[in-house]
C-alpha positions in Angstrom: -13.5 53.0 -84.8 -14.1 53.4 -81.5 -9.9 54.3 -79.9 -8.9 55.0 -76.5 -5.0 55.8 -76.5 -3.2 55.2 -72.9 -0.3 57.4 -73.3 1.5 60.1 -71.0 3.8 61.8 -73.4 1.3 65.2 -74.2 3.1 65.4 -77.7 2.6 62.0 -78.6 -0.5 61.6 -77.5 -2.5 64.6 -79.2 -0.6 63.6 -82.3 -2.1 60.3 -82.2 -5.6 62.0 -81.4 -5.4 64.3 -84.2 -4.3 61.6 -86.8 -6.6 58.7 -86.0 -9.4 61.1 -85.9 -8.9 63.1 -88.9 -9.5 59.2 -90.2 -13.4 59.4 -88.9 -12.1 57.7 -86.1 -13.6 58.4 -82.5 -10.4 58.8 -79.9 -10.7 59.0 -76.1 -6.7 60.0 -74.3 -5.8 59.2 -71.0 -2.4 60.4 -69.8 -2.4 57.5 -67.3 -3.3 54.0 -66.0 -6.2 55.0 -63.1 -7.6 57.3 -66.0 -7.4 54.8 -68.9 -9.0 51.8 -66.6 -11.8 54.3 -65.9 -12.2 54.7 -69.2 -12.0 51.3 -70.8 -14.3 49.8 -68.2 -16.9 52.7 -68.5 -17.1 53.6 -72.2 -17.9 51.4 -75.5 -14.2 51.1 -77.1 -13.2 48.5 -79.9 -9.2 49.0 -79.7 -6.9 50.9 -77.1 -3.3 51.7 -77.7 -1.6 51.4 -74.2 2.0 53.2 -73.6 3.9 50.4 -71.0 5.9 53.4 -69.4 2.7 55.4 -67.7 3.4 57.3 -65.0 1.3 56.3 -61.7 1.1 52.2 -63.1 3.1 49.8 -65.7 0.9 49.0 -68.4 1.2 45.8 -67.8 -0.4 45.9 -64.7 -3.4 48.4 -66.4 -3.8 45.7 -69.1 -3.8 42.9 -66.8 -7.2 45.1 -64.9 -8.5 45.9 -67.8 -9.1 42.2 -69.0 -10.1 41.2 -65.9 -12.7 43.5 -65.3 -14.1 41.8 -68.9 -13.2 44.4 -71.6 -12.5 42.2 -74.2 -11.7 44.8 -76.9 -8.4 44.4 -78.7 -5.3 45.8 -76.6 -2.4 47.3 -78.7 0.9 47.4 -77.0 3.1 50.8 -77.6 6.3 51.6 -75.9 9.5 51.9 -76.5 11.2 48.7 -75.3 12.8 46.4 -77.5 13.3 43.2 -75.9 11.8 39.8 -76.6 10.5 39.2 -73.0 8.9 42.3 -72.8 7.0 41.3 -76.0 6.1 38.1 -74.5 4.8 39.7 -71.2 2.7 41.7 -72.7 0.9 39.3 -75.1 0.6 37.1 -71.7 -1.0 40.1 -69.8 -3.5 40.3 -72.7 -2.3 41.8 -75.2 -3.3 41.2 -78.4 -0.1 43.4 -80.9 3.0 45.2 -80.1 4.4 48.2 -81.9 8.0 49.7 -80.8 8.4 53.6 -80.8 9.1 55.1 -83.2 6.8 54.0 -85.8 5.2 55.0 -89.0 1.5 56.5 -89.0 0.2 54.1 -91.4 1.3 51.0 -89.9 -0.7 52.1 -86.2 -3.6 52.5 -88.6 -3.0 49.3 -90.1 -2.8 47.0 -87.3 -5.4 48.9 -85.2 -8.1 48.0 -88.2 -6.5 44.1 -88.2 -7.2 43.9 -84.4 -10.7 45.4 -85.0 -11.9 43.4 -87.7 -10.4 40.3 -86.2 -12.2 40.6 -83.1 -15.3 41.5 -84.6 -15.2 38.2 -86.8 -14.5 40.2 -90.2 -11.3 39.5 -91.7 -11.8 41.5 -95.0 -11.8 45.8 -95.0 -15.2 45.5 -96.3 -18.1 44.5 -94.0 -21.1 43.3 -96.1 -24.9 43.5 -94.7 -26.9 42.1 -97.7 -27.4 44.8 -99.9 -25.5 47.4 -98.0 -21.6 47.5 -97.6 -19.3 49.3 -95.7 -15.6 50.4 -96.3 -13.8 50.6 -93.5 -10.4 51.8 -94.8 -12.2 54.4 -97.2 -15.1 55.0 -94.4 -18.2 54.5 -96.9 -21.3 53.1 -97.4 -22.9 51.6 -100.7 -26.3 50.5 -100.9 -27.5 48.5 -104.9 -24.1 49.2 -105.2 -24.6 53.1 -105.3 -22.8 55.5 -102.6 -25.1 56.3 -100.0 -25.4 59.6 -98.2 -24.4 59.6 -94.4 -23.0 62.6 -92.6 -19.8 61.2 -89.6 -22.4 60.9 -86.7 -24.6 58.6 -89.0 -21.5 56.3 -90.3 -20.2 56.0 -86.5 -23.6 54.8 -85.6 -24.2 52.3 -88.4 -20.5 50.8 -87.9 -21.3 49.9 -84.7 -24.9 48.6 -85.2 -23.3 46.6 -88.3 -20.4 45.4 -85.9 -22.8 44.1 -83.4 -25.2 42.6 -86.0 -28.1 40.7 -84.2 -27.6 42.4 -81.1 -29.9 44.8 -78.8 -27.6 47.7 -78.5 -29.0 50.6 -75.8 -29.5 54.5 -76.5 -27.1 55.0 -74.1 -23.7 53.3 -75.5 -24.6 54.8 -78.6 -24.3 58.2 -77.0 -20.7 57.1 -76.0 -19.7 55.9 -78.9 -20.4 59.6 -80.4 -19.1 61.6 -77.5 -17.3 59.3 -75.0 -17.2 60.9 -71.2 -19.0 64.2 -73.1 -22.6 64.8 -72.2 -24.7 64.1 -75.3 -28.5 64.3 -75.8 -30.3 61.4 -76.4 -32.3 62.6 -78.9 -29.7 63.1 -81.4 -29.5 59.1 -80.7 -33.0 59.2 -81.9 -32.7 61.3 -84.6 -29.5 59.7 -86.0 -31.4 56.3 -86.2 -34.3 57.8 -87.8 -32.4 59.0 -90.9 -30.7 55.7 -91.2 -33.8 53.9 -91.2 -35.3 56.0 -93.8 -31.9 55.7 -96.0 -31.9 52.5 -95.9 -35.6 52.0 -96.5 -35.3 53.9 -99.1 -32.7 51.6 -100.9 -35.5 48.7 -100.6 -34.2 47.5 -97.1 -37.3 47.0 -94.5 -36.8 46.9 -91.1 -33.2 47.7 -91.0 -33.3 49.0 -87.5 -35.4 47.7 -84.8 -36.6 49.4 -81.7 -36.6 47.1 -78.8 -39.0 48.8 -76.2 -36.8 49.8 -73.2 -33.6 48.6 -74.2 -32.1 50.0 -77.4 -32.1 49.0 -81.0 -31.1 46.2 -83.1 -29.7 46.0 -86.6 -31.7 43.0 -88.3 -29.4 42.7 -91.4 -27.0 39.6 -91.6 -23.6 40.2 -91.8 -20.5 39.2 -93.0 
């Protein structure tokens, strides 16, 4: 998954950047709201953890701007008020959970792959592309049934193409979604796709990957 974690406490938030990406996970920090709109409106992200206490902004406010500059990614309430009406106000700002400090690890993991499989349209842990399945909770990839080979770089890629399933996706939000605001070359896009292509080829899959001339790639496969 693709994070970005709107939180000023230092400690916490390099925990939670350490822990969600020794998961695979991709995780993007801003230590406050101007920093965490920039970054939600600019970069590819499929869940973000926003602290309501930030320092320059309430996180209300940065969640309200966030969904109405049209990022419609799954928003993850954390702070540590306990109240009722501060649950309802932020579900009404656009929230889509709430979890109160302090929490356990594996619940944040938990409901952080429920948003992100609900919002992509997959309820089960398992997204299945024909012949080729992918685990999200275990991050691996069977093809026939076998385990398929696929270094971090490759699985990040191929979650996202199988995520957005049918769609043209361009060189360049692939290059966020493996280094975020980090400069990456492009031809590590291109070389990325090309293994996957010859993987999956190999496993009797033709066509997986499309290149759409001038505008990115598409993954072909239905899935579900």
């Amino acid at each position: 998954m693709r994070i970005l974690i709107v939180e000023d406490d230092p400690l916490l938030s390099h925990h939670l950047k350490v822990q969600l990406s020794e998961l695979g996970n991709m995780v993007q920090v801003a230590h406050n709201a101007e920093e965490g709109l920039y970054q939600a409106t600019n970069y590819p992200i499929e869940v973000a953890v926003v602290d309501l206490g930030l320092p320059d902004e309430d996180g209300l406010t940065l969640i309200n701007k966030i969904r109405a500059a049209g990022v419609k990614a799954p928003i993850l309430i954390l702070t540590a008020r306990v109240n009722w009406q501060d649950k309802v106000a932020g579900l009404n700002a656009g929230a889509d959970d709430y979890l109160v400090k302090p929490f356990q690890k594996e619940e944040l993991v938990a409901r952080l792959n429920a948003l992100v499989r609900r919002s992509a349209g997959f309820v089960k842990t398992v997204i299945s592309c024909e012949s080729l399945e992918m685990d999200l909770a275990a991050k691996q990839v069977s093809l026939n049934g076998e385990p398929m080979e696929i270094t971090a770089f490759e699985y990040h890629i191929l979650e996202y193409l199988m995520r957005h399933n049918q769609e043209v996706v361009s060189k360049q939000r692939l290059l966020d979604v493996l280094y975020g605001d980090k400069e990456g070359d492009p031809n590590t896009i291109e070389v990325m796709v090309s293994r996957l292509r010859k993987k999956l080829s190999n496993g009797g899959i033709e066509n997986p990957i499309a290149t759409i001339r001038g505008q990115g790639y598409k993954f072909n496969l239905t899935c579900s």
